[in-house]
C-alpha positions as CSV (number, residue, x, y, z in Angstrom):
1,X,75.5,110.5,108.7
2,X,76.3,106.7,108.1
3,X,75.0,104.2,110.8
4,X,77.8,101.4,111.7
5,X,81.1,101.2,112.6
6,X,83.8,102.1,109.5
7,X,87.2,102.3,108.8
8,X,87.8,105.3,106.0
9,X,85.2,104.3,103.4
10,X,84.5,101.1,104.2
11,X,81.8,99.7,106.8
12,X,83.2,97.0,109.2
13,X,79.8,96.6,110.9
14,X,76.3,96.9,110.2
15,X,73.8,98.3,112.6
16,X,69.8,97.7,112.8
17,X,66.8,98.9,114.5
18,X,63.1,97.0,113.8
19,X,59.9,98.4,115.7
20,X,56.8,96.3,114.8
21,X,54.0,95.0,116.8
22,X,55.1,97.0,119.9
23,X,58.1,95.0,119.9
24,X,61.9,96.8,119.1
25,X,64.2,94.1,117.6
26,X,68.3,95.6,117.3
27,X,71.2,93.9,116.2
28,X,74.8,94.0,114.5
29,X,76.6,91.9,112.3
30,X,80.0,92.3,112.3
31,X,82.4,91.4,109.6
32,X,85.0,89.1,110.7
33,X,86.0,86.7,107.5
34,X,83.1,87.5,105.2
35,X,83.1,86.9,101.2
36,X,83.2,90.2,100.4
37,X,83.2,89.6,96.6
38,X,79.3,89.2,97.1
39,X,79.3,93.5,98.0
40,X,80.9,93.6,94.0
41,X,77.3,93.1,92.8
42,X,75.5,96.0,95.1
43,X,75.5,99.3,96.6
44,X,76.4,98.3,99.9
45,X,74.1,100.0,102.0
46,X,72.8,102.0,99.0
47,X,75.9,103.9,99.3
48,X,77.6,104.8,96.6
49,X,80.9,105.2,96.8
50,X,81.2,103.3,99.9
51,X,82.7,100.2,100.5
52,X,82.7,97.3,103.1
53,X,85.8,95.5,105.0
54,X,86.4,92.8,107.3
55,X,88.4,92.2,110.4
56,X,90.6,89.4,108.5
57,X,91.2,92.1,105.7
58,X,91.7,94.9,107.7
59,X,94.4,92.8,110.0
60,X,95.7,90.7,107.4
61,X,95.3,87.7,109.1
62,X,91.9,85.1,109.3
63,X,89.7,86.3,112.6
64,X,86.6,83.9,112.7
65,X,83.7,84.7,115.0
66,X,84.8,82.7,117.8
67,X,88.6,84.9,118.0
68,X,86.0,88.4,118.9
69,X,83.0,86.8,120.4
70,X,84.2,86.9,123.9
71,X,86.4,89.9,123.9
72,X,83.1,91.4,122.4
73,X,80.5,90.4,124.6
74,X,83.1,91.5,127.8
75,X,83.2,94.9,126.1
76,X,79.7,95.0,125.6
77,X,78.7,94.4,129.3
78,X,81.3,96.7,130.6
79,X,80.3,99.8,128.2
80,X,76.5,99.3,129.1
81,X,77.5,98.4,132.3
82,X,75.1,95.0,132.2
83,X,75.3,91.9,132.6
84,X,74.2,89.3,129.7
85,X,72.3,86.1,130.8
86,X,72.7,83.1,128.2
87,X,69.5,80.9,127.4
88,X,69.7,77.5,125.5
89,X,65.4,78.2,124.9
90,X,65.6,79.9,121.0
91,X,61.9,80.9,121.7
């Protein structure tokens, strides 16, 4: 019934869906060494009684974006069985 990715109680990554203008946008963010004291002043999610974690908490250790963006996008491309093409154009 929750979208995401969680450990117990606690939502390790955010999931999204945006149709508009006959265009689909989708994304994730992932939390690798987020602030999570910001979450103190919100429902997360407007869930109550739900929290939000991190990589770095849940392993004890700092993991930055760069430690899980490879490992990531090679486990993306192998479960969706693609392969992702890189541009430097933003537009």
């Amino acid at each position: 019934p929750c979208t995401g990715v969680w450990m117990g109680d606690s939502k390790i990554c955010a999931i999204g869906v945006h149709c508009g203008n006959h265009i689909t946008s989708h994304g994730l963010a992932l939390n690798c060494c987020t602030d999570l004291t910001w979450f103190d002043q919100i429902v997360p999610c407007g869930l109550e009684g739900k929290g939000v974690t991190s990589l770095s908490r849940e392993l004890g250790r700092h993991i930055t974006v760069d430690h899980v963006l490879e490992p990531f996008l090679d486990s993306f491309q192998e479960v969706f069985d693609c392969t992702l093409v890189f541009s430097d154009d933003p537009g």
